[in-house]
C-alpha positions as CSV (number, residue, x, y, z in Angstrom):
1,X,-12.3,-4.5,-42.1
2,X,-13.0,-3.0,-38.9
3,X,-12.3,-3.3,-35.3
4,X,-14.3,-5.7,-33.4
5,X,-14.3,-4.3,-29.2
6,X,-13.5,-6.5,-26.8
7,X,-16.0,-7.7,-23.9
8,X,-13.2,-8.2,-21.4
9,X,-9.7,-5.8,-21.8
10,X,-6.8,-8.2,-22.2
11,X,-4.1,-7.5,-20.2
12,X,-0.7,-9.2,-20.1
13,X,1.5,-9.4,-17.3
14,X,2.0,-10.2,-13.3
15,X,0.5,-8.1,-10.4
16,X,1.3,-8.6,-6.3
17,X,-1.2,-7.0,-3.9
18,X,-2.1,-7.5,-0.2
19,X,-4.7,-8.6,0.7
20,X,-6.8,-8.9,4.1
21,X,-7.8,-12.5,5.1
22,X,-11.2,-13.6,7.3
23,X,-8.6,-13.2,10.6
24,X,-9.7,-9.1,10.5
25,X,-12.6,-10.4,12.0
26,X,-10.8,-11.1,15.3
27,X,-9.1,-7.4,16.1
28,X,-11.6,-4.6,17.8
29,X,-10.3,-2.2,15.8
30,X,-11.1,-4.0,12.5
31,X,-13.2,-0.8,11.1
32,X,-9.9,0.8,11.2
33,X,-8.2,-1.8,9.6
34,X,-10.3,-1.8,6.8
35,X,-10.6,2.1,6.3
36,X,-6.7,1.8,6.1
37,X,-6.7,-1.0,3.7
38,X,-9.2,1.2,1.3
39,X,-6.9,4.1,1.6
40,X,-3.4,2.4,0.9
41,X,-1.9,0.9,-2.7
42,X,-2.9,-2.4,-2.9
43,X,-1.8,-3.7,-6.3
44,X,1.6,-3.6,-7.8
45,X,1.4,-4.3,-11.4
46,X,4.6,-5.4,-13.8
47,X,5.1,-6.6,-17.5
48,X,7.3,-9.2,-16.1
49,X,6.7,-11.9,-12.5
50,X,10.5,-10.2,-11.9
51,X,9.1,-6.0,-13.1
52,X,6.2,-6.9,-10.5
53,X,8.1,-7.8,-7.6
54,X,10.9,-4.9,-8.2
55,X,7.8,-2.5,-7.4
56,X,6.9,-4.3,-4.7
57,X,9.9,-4.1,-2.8
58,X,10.7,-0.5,-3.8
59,X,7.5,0.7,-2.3
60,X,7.0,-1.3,0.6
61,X,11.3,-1.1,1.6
62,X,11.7,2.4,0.4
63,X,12.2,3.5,4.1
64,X,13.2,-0.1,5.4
65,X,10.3,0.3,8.3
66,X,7.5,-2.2,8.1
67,X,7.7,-5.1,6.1
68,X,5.7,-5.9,3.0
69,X,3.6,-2.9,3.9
70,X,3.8,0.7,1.9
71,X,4.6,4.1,4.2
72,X,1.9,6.4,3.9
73,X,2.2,10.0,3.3
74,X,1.0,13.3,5.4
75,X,-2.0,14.1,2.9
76,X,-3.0,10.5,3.2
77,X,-2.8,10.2,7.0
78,X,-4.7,13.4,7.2
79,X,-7.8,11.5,5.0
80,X,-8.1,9.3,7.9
81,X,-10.4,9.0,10.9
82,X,-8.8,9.3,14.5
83,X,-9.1,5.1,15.3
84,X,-7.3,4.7,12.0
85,X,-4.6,7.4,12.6
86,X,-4.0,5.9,15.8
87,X,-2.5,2.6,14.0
88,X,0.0,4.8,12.6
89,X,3.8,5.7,13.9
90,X,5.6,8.6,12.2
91,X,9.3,8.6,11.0
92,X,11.4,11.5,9.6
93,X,13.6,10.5,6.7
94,X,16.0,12.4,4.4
95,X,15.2,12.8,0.5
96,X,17.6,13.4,-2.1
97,X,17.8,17.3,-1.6
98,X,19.1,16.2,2.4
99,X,15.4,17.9,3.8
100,X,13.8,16.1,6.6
101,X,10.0,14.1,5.6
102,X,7.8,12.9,7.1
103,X,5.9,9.1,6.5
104,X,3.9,7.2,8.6
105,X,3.9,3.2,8.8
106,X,1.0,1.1,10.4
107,X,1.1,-1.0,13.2
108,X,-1.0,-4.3,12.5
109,X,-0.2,-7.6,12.8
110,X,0.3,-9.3,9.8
């Protein structure tokens, strides 16, 4: 008896991710919007429908900004090119340890 390998991994349980629809194709600054989208967590992935959507809402409410959109950090702002950066706001939050952060949340329309 031996193992017999798989053409396709199976893989059980529930993922959410955001995706961008055809209306990109509308916005001037859709280059940016896309470079953004490449950059940023897209997929949210749970044993359980209930696991899935805990992740999601940790991550994209962690700082209560932007709706159903994750913060981004410094190193990952810093990645981007000036037209992308320029969707961005920066916030200053508190951690745990009471020091000051900094995020950044986009600015697009949904």
């Amino acid at each position: 008896m031996g193992y017999i390998e798989l053409k396709k991994p199976i893989r059980h349980g529930w993922f959410k991710e955001i995706i961008i629809t055809h209306k990109v194709e509308r916005y001037k600054n859709k280059a940016a919007i896309l470079e953004v989208y490449d950059k940023i967590e897209k997929i949210f992935w749970g044993r359980t429908k209930e696991e899935a959507q805990k992740k999601w809402l940790h991550q994209t409410s962690k700082h209560l900004i932007y709706k159903d959109f994750p913060t981004t950090s410094k190193r990952q702002f810093n990645k981007l090119s000036f037209r992308a950066q320029c969707m961005y706001t920066p916030f200053y939050y508190k951690n745990e340890r009471k020091k000051l952060k900094l995020r950044f949340y986009i600015r697009i329309s949904k």
